[in-house]
C-alpha positions as CSV (number, residue, x, y, z in Angstrom):
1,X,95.3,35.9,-19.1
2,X,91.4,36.5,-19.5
3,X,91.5,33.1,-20.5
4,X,93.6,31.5,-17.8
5,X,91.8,32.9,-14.9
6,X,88.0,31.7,-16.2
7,X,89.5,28.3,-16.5
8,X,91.0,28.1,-13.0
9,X,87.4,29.8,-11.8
10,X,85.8,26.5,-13.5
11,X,87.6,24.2,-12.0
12,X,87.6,25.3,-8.8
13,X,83.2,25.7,-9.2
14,X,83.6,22.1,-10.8
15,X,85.6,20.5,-7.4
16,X,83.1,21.8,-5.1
17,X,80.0,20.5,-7.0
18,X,81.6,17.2,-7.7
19,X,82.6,17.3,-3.6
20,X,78.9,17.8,-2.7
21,X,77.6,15.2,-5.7
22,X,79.7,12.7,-5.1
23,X,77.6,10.0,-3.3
24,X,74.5,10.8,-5.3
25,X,76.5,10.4,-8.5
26,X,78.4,6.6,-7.3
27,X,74.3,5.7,-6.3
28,X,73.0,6.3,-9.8
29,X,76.0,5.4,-11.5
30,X,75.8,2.3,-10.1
31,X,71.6,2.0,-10.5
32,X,72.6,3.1,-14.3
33,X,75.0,0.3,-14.8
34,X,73.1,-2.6,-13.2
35,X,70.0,-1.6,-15.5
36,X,72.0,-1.6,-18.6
37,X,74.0,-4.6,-17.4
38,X,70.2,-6.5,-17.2
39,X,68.9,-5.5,-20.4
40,X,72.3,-6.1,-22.4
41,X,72.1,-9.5,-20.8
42,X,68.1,-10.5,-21.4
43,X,68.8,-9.0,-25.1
44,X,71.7,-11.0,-25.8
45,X,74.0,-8.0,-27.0
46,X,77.6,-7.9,-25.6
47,X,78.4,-6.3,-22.8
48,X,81.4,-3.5,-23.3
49,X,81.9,-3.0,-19.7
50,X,84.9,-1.0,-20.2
51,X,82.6,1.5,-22.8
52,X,80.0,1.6,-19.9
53,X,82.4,2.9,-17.3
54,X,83.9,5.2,-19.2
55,X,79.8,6.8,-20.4
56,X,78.6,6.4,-16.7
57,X,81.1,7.1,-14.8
58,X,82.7,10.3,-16.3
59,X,81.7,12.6,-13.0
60,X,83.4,9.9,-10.8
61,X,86.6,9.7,-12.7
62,X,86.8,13.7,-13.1
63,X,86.6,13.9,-9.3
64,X,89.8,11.1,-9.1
65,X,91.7,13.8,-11.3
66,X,92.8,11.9,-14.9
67,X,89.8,13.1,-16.5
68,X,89.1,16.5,-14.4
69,X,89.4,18.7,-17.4
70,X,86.9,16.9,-19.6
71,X,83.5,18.8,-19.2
72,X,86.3,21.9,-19.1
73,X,88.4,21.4,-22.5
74,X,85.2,21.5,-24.8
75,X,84.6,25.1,-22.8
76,X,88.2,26.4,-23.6
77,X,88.2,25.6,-27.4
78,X,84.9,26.8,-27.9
79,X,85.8,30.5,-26.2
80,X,89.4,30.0,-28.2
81,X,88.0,29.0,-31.3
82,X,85.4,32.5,-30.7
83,X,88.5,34.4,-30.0
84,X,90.1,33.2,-33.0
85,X,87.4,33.9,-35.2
86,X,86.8,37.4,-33.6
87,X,90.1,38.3,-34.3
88,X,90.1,36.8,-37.9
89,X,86.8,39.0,-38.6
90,X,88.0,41.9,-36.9
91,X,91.1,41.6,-39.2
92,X,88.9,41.6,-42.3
93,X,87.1,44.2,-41.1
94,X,89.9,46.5,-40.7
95,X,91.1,45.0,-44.0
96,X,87.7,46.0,-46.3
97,X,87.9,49.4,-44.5
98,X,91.5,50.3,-45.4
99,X,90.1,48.9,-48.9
100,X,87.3,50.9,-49.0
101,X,89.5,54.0,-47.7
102,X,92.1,53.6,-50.4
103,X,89.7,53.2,-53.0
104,X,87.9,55.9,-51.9
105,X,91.3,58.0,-52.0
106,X,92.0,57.0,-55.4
107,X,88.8,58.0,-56.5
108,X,89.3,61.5,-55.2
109,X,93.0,62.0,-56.1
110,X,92.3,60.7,-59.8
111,X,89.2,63.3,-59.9
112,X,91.0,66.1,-58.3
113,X,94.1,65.1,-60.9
114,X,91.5,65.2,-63.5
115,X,90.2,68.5,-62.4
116,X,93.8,69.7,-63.0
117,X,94.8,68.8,-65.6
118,X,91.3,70.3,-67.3
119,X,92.1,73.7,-65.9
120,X,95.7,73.7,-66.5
121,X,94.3,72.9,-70.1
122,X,91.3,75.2,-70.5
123,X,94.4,78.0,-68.5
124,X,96.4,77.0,-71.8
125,X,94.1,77.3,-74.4
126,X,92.7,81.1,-72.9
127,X,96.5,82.4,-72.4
128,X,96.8,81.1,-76.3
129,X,93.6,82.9,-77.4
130,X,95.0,86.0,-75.6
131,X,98.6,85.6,-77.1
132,X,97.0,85.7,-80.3
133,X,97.4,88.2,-83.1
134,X,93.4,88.2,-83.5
135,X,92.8,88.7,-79.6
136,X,95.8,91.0,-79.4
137,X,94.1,93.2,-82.1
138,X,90.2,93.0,-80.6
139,X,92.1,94.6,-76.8
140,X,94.2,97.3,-79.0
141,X,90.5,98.5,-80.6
142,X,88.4,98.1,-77.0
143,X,91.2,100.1,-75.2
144,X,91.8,102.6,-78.1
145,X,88.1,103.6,-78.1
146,X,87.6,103.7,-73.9
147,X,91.1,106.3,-73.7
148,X,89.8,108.8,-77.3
149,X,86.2,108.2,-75.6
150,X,88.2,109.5,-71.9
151,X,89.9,112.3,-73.6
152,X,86.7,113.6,-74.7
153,X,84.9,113.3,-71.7
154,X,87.7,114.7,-69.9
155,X,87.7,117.6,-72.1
156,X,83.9,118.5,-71.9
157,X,83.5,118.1,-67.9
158,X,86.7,120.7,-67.2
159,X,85.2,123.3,-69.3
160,X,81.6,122.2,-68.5
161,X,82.1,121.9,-64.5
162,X,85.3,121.8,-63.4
163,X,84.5,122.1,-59.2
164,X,83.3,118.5,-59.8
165,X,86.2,117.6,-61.8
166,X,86.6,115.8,-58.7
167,X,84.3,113.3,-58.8
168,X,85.2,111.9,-62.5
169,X,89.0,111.9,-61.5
170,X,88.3,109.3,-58.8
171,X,86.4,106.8,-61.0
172,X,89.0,107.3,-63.4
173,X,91.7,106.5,-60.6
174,X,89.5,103.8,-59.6
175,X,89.8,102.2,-63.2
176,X,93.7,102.8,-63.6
177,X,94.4,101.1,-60.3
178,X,92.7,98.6,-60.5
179,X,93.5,97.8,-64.1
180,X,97.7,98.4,-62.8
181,X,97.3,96.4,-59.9
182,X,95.8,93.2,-62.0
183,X,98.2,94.2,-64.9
184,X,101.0,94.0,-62.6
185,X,100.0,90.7,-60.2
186,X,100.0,88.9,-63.5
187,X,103.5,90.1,-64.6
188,X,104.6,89.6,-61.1
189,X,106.1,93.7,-61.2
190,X,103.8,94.3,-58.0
191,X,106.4,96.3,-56.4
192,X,106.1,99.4,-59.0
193,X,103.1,99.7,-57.4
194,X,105.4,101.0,-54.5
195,X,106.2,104.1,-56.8
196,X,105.6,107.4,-55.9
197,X,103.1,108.2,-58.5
198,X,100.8,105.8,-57.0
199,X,101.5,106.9,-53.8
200,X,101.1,110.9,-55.1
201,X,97.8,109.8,-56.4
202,X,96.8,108.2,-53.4
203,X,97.6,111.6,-51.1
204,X,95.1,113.5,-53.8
205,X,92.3,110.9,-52.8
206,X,92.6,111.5,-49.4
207,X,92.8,115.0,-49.0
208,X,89.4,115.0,-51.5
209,X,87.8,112.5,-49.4
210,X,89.2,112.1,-46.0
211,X,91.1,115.9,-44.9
212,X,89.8,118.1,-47.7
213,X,90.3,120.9,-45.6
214,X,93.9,120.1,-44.3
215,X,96.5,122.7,-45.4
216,X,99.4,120.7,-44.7
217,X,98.0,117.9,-47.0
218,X,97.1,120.6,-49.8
219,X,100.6,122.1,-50.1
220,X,101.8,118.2,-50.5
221,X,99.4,117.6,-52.9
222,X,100.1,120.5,-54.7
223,X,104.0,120.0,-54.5
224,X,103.1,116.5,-56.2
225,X,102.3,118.2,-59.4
226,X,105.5,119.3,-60.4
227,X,107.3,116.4,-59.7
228,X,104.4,114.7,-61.7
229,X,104.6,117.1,-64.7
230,X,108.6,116.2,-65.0
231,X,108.1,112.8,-65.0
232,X,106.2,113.2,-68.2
233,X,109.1,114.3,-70.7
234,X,111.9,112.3,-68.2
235,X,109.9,108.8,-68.5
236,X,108.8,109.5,-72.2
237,X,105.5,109.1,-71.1
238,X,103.4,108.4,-74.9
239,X,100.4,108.8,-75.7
240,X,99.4,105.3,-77.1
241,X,95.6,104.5,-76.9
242,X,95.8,101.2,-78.3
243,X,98.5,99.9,-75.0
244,X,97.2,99.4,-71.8
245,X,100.8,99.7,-70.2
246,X,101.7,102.6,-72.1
247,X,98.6,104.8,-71.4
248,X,98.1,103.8,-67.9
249,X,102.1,104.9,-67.1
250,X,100.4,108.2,-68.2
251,X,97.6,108.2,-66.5
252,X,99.4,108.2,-63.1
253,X,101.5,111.7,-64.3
254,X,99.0,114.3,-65.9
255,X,95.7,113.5,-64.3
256,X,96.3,114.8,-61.0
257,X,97.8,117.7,-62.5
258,X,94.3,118.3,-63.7
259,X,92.6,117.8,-61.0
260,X,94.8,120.3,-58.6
261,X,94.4,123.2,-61.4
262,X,90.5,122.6,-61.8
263,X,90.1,122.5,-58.1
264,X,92.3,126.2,-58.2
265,X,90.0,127.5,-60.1
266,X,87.3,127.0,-59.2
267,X,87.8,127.8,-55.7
268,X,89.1,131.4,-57.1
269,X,85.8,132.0,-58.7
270,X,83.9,131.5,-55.3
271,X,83.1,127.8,-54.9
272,X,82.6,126.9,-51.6
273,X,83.5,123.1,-51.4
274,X,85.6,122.0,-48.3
275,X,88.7,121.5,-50.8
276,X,88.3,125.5,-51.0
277,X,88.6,125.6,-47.4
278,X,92.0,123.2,-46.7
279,X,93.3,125.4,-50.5
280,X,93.0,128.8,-48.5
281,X,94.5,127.4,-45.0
282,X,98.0,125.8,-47.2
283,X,98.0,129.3,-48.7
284,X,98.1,131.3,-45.7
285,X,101.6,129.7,-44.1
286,X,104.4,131.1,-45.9
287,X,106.2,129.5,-48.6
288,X,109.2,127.9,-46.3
289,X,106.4,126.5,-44.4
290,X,104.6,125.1,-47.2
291,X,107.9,123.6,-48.5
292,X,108.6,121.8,-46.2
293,X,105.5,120.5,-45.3
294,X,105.3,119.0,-49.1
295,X,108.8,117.7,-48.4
296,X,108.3,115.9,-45.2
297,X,104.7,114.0,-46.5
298,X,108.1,112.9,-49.8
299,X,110.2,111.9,-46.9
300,X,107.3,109.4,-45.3
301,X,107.1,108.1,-48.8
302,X,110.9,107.6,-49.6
303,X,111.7,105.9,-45.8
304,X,108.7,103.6,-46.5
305,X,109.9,102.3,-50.1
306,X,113.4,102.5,-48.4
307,X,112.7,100.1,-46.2
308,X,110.6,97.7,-48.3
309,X,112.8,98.0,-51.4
310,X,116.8,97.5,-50.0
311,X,115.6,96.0,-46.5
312,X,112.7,94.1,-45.7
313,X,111.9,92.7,-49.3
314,X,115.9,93.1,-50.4
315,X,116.0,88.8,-50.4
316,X,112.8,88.1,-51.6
317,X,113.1,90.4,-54.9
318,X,116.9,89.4,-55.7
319,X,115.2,85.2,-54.8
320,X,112.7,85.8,-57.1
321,X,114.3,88.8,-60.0
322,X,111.2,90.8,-59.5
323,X,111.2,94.5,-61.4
324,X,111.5,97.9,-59.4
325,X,111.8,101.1,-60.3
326,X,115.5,101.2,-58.8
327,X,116.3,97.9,-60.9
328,X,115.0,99.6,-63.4
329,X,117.2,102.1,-63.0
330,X,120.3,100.6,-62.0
331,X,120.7,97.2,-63.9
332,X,118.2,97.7,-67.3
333,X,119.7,101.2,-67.9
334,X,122.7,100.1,-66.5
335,X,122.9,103.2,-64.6
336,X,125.0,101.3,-62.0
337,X,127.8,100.0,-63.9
338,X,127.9,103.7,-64.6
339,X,129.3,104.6,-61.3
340,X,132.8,104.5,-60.2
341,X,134.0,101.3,-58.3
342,X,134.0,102.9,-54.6
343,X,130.4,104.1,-54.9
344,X,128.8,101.2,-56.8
345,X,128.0,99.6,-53.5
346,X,125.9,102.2,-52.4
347,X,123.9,102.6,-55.5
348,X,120.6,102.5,-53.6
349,X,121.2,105.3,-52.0
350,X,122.3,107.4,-54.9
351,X,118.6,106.2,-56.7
352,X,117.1,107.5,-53.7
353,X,118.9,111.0,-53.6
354,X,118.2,111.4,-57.6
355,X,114.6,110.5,-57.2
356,X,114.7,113.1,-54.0
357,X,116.5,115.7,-56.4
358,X,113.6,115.3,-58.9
359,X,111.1,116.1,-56.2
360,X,113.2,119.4,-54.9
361,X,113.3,120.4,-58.5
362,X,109.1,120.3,-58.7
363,X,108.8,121.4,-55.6
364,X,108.7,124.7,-56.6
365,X,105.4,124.5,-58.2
366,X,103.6,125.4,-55.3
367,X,105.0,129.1,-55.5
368,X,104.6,129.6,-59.1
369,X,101.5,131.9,-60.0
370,X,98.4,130.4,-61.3
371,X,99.2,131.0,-65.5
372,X,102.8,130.1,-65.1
373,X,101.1,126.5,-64.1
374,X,98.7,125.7,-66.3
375,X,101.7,126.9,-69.3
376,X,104.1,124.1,-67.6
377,X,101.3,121.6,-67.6
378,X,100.1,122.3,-71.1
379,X,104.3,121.8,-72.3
380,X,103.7,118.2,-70.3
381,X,100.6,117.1,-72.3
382,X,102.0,118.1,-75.6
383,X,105.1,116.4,-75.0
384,X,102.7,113.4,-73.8
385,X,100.9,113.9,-77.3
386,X,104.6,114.2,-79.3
387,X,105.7,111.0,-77.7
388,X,102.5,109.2,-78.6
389,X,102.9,110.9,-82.6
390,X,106.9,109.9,-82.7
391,X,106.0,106.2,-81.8
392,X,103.0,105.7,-84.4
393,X,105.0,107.5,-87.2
394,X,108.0,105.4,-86.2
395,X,106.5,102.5,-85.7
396,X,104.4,102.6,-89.0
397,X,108.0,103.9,-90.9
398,X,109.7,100.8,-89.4
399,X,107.0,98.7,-90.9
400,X,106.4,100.6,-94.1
401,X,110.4,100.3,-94.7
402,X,111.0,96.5,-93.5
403,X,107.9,95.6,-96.3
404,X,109.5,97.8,-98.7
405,X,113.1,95.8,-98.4
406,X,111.0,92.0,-98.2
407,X,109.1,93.3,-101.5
408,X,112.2,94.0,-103.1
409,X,114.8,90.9,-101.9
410,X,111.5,89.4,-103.2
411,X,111.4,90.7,-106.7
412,X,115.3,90.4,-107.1
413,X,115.2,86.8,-106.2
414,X,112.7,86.6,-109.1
415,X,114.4,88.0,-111.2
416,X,117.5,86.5,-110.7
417,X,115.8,83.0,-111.3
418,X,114.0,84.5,-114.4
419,X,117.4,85.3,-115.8
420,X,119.1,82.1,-114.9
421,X,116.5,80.1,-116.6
422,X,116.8,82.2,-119.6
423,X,120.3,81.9,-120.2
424,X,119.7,78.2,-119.6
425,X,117.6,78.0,-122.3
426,X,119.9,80.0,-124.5
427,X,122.7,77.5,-123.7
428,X,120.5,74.8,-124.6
429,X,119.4,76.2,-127.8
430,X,123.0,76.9,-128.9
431,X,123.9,73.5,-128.3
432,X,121.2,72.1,-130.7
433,X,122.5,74.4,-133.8
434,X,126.0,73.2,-133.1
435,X,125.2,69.7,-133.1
436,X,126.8,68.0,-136.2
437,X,124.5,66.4,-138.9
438,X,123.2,62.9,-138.7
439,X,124.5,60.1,-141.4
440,X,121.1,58.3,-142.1
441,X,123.9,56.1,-143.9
């Protein structure tokens, strides 16, 4: 259209020029002609009179209208012939850059892909070195030595100082959470961390650091260890330096124990530490009071798991088969096939009144006199310390028999083959004596 509109534009421009030009154009057209006329005739050349007319008088004949788009047509094809080739280059412009952009993405993908594939390697090659026997074995002795060199450490600061007892049980619950939290994001069994020994231990380090002179959160706190202290015996907790996963399921139980009965003390022998303070106001409400104060802090922790376990999360975990403690419970125990048929559909709800009847039954600890409480937690550690004794003697009896059993299949089967070849040579032998005599003959 551009196109159309300039031309129409010249040839109007070109009809008015050639109007006003006209009788100046026929004069020398005419002069132009006669001259040439003369000097074709003096020279003796022929006269083309029909080329001449059509050289000279190319303005006249564009005003009579046969030839009116001759100075125009040049024009046209050279601005088509510019279009053309400004669309061809733009073409192959657009052409090297999409070049230049896949080639550019190629590059990339095939580096990122090689990136990859070197740390999906390098990712295979470290989860082999850990799977091995030899990297197995160099955890077991690091971990062994860290949990004797903990028990000793424990044991020398409670009878050194025990009203800072404190302050090494939360850099040891600094290390055990941390260590359970990485242990379980990379066995995807993140949701134990939604049990209620984290979430006992996690009361402890707030009343130390955040409300140590809270009452209510004392007699919680307190309540926590006998439900703590049971879990020892009913989980078989063990005392096996050399696991990770073992030990640390311990170290969740009978620490905070520790901890509440050092802090006792040494607020009864006149430490004056803030914990002291929030110890005597718990002790001064009477013991219905403080009962159910320690249950109602439970019941904010058994709606909260509630919720996240059989409502919120209910999809995600059965989507997915992640572990909880009710699964646990009900499916790797079997717990819930245990149950008659009418009640099998409400089996979360009989997990969660069990685990709330094992809190009522340690609740009592709070009212038991000081003696009676460190007795009950020594029973715990020693039956920590027998479980950790009845593993290693098992496990080393287990071993000790299965190589006894391969070291005798082992010498039968060679003695069965020494026999067998003995008897074959017997036969052998028998054969040669009862051979009859050769007739050289």
């Amino acid at each position: 259209s551009l196109f159309k509109n300039y031309r129409a534009a010249m040839v109007h421009l070109q009809d008015d020029a050639d109007a006003q030009e006209l009788p100046r154009n026929l004069s020398e057209g005419w002069e132009t002609h006669r001259s040439k006329s003369e000097v074709s005739d003096d020279s003796g050349d022929e006269h083309l009179y029909n080329t001449d007319h059509e050289s000279d008088f190319g303005d006249l004949d564009s005003v009579n209208g046969p030839l009116r788009g001759y100075n125009s047509r040049p024009l046209s094809q050279r601005v088509e012939k510019m279009v053309l080739d400004f669309r061809e280059k733009q073409e192959l412009f657009k052409k090297r850059r999409r070049d230049i952009a896949q080639s550019v993405s190629r590059g990339i993908r095939k580096e990122f892909l090689q990136q990859q594939e070197r740390l999906v390697m390098r990712s295979k090659q470290m989860a082999k070195k850990l799977q091995s026997g030899r990297s197995r074995a160099w955890r077991h002795k690091w971990v062994f030595a860290l949990v004797e060199a903990d028990f000793a450490l424990t044991a020398f600061w409670l009878g050194a100082s025990p009203q800072t007892f404190h302050l090494y049980y939360t850099v040891q619950m600094a290390v055990v959470m941390c260590g359970k939290v990485f242990d379980y994001r990379i066995t995807e069994q993140h949701y134990f961390l939604l049990d209620f020994c984290f979430f006992a231990n996690a009361c402890t380090l707030a009343w130390l650091w955040i409300a140590p002179t809270s009452g209510y959160l004392f007699n919680a706190v307190e309540s926590f260890c006998g439900v703590l202290a049971l879990s020892i015996p009913l989980f078989r907790n063990s005392c096996v330096p050399h696991d990770f996963a073992r030990i640390s399921n311990a170290y969740v139980h009978y620490p905070q124990v520790l901890l509440v009965l050092s802090t006792l003390w040494s607020c009864a022998n006149g430490d004056q530490a803030a914990q002291c303070v929030g110890i005597a106001a718990g002790m001064r409400e009477t013991w219905s009071i403080r009962l159910f104060q320690a249950w109602s802090v439970y019941m904010t922790w058994a709606v909260c798991y509630a919720s996240v376990i059989f409502v919120f999360a209910r999809k995600r975990i059965e989507r997915k088969r992640r572990d909880t403690l009710y699964g646990y419970f009900a499916h790797t125990l079997g717990m819930k096939d245990k149950l008659p048929g009418w009640l099998r559909q409400y089996s979360g709800v009989v997990f969660m009144m069990g685990h709330q009847t094992l809190f009522i039954s340690g609740v009592g600890f709070i009212v038991l006199p000081f003696t009676i409480q460190v007795i009950a937690t020594l029973l715990a550690v020693m039956v920590f310390l027998h479980n950790g004794g009845r593993f290693y003697v098992d496990h080393f009896w287990k071993a000790h028999e299965r190589n006894t059993v391969l070291y005798l299949d082992a010498a039968n089967s060679m003695m069965t083959k020494a026999s067998k070849e003995g008897s074959h040579s017997s036969l052998d032998q028998e054969r040669t004596d009862d051979s009859p005599p050769r007739n050289d003959l």
